[in-house]
C-alpha positions as YAML, in Angstrom:
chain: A
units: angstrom
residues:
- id: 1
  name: UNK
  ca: [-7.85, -19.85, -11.81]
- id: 2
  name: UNK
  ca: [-8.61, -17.37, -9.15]
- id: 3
  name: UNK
  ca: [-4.68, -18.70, -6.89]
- id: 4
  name: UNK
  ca: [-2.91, -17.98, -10.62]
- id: 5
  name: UNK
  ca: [-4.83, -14.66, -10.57]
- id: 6
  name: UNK
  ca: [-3.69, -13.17, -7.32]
- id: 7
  name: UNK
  ca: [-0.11, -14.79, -7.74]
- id: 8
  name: UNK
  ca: [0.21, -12.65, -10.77]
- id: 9
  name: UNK
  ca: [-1.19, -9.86, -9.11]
- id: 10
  name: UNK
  ca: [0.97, -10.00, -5.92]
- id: 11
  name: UNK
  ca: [4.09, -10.17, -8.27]
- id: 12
  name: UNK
  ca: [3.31, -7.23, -10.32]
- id: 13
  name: UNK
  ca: [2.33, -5.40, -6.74]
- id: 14
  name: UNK
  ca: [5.51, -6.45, -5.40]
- id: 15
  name: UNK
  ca: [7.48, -5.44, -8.49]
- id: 16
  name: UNK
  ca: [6.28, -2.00, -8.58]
- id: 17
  name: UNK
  ca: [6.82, -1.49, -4.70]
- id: 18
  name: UNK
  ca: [10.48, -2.61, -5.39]
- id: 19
  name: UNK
  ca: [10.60, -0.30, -8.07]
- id: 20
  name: UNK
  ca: [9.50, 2.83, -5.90]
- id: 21
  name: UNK
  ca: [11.26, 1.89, -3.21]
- id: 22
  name: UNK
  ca: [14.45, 1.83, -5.03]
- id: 23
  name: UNK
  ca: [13.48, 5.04, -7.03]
- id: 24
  name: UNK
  ca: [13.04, 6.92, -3.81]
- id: 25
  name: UNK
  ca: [16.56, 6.06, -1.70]
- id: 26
  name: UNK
  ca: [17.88, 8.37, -0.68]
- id: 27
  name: UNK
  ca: [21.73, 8.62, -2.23]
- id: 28
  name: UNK
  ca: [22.86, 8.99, 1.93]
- id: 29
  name: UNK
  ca: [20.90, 5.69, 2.35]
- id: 30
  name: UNK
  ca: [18.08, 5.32, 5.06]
- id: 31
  name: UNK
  ca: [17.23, 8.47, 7.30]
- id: 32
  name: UNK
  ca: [12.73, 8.00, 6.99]
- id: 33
  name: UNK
  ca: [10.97, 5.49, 5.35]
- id: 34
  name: UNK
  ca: [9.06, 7.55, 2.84]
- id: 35
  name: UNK
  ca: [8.92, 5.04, 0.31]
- id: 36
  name: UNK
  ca: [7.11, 2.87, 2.89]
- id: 37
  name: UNK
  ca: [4.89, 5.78, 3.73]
- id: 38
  name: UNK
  ca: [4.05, 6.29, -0.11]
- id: 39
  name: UNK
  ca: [3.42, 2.65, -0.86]
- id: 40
  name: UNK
  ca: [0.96, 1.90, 2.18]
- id: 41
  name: UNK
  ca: [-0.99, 5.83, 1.54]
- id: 42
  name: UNK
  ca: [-1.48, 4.92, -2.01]
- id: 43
  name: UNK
  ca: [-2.13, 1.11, -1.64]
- id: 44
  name: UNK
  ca: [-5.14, 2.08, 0.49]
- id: 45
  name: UNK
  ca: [-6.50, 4.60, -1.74]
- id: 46
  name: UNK
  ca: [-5.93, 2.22, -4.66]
- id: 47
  name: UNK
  ca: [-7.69, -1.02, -3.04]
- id: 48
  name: UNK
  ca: [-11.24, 0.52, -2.17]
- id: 49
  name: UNK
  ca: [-11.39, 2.76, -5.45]
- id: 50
  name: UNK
  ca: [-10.64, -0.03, -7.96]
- id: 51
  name: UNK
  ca: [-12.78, -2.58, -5.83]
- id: 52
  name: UNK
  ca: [-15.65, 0.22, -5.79]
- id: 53
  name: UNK
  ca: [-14.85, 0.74, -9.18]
- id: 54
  name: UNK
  ca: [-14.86, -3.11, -10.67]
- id: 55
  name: UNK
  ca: [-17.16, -3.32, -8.19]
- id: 56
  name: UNK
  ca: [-19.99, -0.93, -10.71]
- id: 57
  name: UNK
  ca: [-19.32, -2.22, -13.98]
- id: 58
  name: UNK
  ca: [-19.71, -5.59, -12.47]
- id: 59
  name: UNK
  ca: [-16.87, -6.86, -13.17]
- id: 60
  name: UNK
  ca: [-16.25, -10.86, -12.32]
- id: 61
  name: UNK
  ca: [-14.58, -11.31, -8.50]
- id: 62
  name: UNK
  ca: [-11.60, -12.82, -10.03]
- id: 63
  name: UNK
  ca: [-10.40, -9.94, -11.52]
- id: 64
  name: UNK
  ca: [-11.27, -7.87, -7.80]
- id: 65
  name: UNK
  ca: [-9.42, -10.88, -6.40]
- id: 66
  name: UNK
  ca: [-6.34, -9.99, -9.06]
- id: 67
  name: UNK
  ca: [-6.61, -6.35, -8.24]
- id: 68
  name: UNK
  ca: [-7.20, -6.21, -3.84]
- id: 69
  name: UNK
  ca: [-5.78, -9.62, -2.91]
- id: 70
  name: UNK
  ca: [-2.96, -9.89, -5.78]
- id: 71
  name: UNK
  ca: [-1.78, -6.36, -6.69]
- id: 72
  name: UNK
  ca: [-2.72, -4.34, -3.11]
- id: 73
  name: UNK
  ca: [-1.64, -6.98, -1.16]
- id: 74
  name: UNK
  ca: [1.55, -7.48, -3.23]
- id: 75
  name: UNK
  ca: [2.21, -3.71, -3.62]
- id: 76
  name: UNK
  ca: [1.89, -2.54, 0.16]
- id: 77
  name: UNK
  ca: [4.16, -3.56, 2.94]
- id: 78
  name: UNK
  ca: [3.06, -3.36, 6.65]
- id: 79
  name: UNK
  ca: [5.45, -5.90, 7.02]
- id: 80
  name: UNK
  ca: [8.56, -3.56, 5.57]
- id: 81
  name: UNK
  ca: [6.53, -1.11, 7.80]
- id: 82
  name: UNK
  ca: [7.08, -3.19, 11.51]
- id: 83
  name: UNK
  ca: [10.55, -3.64, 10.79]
- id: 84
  name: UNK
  ca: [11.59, 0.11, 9.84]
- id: 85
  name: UNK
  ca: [9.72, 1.32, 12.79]
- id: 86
  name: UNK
  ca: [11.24, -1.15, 14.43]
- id: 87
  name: UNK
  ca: [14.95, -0.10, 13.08]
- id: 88
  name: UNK
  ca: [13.81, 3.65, 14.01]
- id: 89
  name: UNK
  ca: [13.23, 3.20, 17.89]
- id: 90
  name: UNK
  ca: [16.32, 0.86, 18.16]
- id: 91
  name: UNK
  ca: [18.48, 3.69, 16.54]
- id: 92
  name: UNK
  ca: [17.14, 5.91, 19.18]
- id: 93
  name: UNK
  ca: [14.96, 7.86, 17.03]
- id: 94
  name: UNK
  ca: [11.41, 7.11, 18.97]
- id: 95
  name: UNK
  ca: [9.83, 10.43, 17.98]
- id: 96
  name: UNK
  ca: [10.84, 9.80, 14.59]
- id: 97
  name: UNK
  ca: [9.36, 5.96, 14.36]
- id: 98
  name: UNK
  ca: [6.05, 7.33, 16.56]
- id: 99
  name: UNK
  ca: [5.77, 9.82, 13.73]
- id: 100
  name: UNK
  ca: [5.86, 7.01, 11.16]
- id: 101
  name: UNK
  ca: [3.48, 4.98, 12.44]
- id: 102
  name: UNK
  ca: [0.87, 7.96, 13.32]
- id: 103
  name: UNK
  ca: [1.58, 9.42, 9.52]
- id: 104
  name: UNK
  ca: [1.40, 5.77, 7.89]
- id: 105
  name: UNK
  ca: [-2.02, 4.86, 10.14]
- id: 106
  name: UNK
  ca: [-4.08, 8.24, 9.76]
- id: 107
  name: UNK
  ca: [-2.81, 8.52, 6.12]
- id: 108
  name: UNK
  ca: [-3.74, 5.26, 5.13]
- id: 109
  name: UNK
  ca: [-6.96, 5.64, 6.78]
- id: 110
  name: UNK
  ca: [-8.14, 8.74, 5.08]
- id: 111
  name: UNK
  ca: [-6.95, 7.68, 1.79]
- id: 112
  name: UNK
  ca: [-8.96, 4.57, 1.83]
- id: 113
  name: UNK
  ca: [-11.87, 6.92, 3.03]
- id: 114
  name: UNK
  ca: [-10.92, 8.81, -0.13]
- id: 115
  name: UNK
  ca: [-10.50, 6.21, -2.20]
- id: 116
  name: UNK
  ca: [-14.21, 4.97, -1.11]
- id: 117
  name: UNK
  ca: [-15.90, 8.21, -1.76]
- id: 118
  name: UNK
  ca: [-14.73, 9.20, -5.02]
- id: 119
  name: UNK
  ca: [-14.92, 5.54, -6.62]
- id: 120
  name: UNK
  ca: [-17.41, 5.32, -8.58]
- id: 121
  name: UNK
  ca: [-21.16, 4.64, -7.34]
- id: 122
  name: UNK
  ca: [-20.83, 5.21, -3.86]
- id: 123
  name: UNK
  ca: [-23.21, 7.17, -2.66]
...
């Protein structure tokens, strides 16, 4: 049950990155990957507060399964992330894609810090 349970989860995940990612082009097309940015912030955030959050009202690990393996890992994109970085420096924008990838690791970082200390039960 647990395989159908992150499948599911990793669709919906991917669905709404899709979803942002389209709502946030730009009409010019690519210039920064903000929808990247946005995705990977908030996917860190989400995956330790709902974990520390199931994680309280015990809640079974199938459903944290569903929610960190399926939905997180379905809804952020590290992947999309090494190949716009990648796009960036061989445009000749380094400074631009060194920006990117200090934003996307220190953000990602503190949100999941974030995430961790406001979830519920942490001390």
């Amino acid at each position: 049950m647990t395989p159908l349970l992150v499948f599911l989860g990793a669709g919906i995940g991917g669905v709404a990155r899709y979803g942002i990612s389209r709502w946030m082009m730009p009409p010019g097309g690519f210039d920064f990957p903000w929808a990247t940015l946005l995705i990977n912030v908030s996917g860190s955030f989400l995956i330790t507060f709902l974990i520390g959050w199931m994680h309280t009202r015990g809640m079974s690990i199938q459903r944290q399964d569903f929610v960190a393996v399926g939905f997180c890992g379905g809804f952020t994109t590290f992947s999309a992330f090494s190949v716009e970085t990648l796009r960036l420096m061989e445009s000749g924008h380094a400074p631009r894609a060194l920006a990117y990838v200090a934003l996307s690791i220190t953000l990602g970082l503190l949100a999941a810090l974030l995430g961790l200390r406001v979830a519920p039960g942490h001390a």
